[in-house]
C-alpha positions as CSV (number, residue, x, y, z in Angstrom):
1,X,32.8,58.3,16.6
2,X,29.1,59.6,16.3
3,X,30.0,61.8,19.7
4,X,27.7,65.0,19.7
5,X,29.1,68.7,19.0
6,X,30.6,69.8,22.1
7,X,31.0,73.7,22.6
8,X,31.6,76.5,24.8
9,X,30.7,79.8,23.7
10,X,32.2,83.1,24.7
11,X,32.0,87.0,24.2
12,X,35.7,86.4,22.6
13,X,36.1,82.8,21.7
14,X,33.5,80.0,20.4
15,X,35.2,76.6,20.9
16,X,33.6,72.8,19.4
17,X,34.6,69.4,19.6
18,X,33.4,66.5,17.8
19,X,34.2,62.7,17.0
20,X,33.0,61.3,13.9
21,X,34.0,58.7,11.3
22,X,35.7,60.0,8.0
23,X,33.2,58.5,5.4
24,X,30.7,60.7,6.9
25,X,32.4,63.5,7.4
26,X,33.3,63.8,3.5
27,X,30.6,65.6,1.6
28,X,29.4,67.3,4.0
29,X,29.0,70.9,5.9
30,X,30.0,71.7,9.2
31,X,28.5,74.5,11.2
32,X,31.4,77.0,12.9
33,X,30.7,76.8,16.9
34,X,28.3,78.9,17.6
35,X,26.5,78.7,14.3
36,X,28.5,81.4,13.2
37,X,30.0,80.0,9.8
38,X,30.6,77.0,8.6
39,X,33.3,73.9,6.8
40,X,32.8,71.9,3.8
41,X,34.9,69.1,3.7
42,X,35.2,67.5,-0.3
43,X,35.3,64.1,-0.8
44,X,38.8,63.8,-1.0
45,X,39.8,65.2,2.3
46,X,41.4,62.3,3.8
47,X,42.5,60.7,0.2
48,X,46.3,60.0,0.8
49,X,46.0,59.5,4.8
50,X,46.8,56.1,6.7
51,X,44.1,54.2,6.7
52,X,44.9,53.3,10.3
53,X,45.2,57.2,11.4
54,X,41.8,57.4,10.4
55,X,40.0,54.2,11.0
56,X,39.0,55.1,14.5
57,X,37.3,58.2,13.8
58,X,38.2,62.0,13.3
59,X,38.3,64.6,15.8
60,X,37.2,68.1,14.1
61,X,38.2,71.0,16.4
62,X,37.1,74.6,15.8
63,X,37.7,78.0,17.2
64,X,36.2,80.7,16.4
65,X,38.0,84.1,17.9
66,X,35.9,87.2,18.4
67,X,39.2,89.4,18.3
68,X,42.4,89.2,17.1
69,X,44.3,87.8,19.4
70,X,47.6,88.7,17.9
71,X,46.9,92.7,19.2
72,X,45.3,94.6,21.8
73,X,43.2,96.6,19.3
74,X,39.5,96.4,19.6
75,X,38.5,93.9,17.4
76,X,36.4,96.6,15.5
77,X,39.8,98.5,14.3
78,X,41.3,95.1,12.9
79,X,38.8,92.5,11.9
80,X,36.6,92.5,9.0
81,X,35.0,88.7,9.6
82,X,35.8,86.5,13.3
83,X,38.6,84.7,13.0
84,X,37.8,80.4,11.9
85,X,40.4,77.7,13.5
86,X,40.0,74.2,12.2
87,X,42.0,71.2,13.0
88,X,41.5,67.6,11.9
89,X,43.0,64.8,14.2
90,X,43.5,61.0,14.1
91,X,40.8,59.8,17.3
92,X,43.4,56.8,17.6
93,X,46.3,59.0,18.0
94,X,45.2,62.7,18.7
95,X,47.8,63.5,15.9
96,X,46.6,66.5,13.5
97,X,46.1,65.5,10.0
98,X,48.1,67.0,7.1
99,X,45.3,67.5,4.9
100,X,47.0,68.6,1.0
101,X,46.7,68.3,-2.4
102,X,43.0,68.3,-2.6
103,X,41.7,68.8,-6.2
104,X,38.9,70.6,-4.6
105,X,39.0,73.2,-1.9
106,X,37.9,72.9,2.3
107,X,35.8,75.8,2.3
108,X,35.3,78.2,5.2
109,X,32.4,80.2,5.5
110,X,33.0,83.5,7.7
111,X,30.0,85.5,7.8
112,X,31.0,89.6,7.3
113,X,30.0,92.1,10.2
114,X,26.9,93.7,9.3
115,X,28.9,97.5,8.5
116,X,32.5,95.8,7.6
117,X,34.7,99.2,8.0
């Protein structure tokens, strides 16, 4: 835990990797690989998981798609905002977490194109 960001950026896809502990991941904002956006995690984010799931530290995985990678449009014709991935996984196991039943939101930040069409 305590790892730095890892990323690879991409004309299509922005992809980070990090390893930190939970207790300092809660309360805090995240930027979107690339810089491009960002996560808030609330407090409660991890309330209700194992305590051993999470003791070793959290993996936060991001991906950030340029296009929509579900069609062969140009991402112009189909996307308003880039596309935000997040996944949160036990470090011990490499298991995602089911994160639910927060009583306040994750929030995603997707910045809008500059002429949204």
């Amino acid at each position: 835990p305590g790892e730095q960001v890892r990323e690879a950026l991409d004309p299509a896809v922005n992809v980070s990797a990090s390893r930190d502990f939970a207790a300092s991941m809660v309360n805090s904002t995240r930027a979107a690989p690339g810089g491009f956006g960002s996560v808030a995690l609330p407090l409660s984010t991890f309330d209700g998981q194992d305590v051993a799931a999470v003791d070793g530290g959290v993996d936060v995985l991001m991906y950030l798609f340029k296009r929509d990678v579900r069609t062969d449009k140009p991402a112009q014709e189909v996307l308003q905002t880039d596309l935000l991935g997040v996944t949160l996984a036990s470090a011990s196991g490499a298991a995602a977490l089911v994160i639910k039943g927060l009583p306040a939101p994750i929030v995603l930040a997707i910045p809008f194109a500059a002429n949204p069409t």
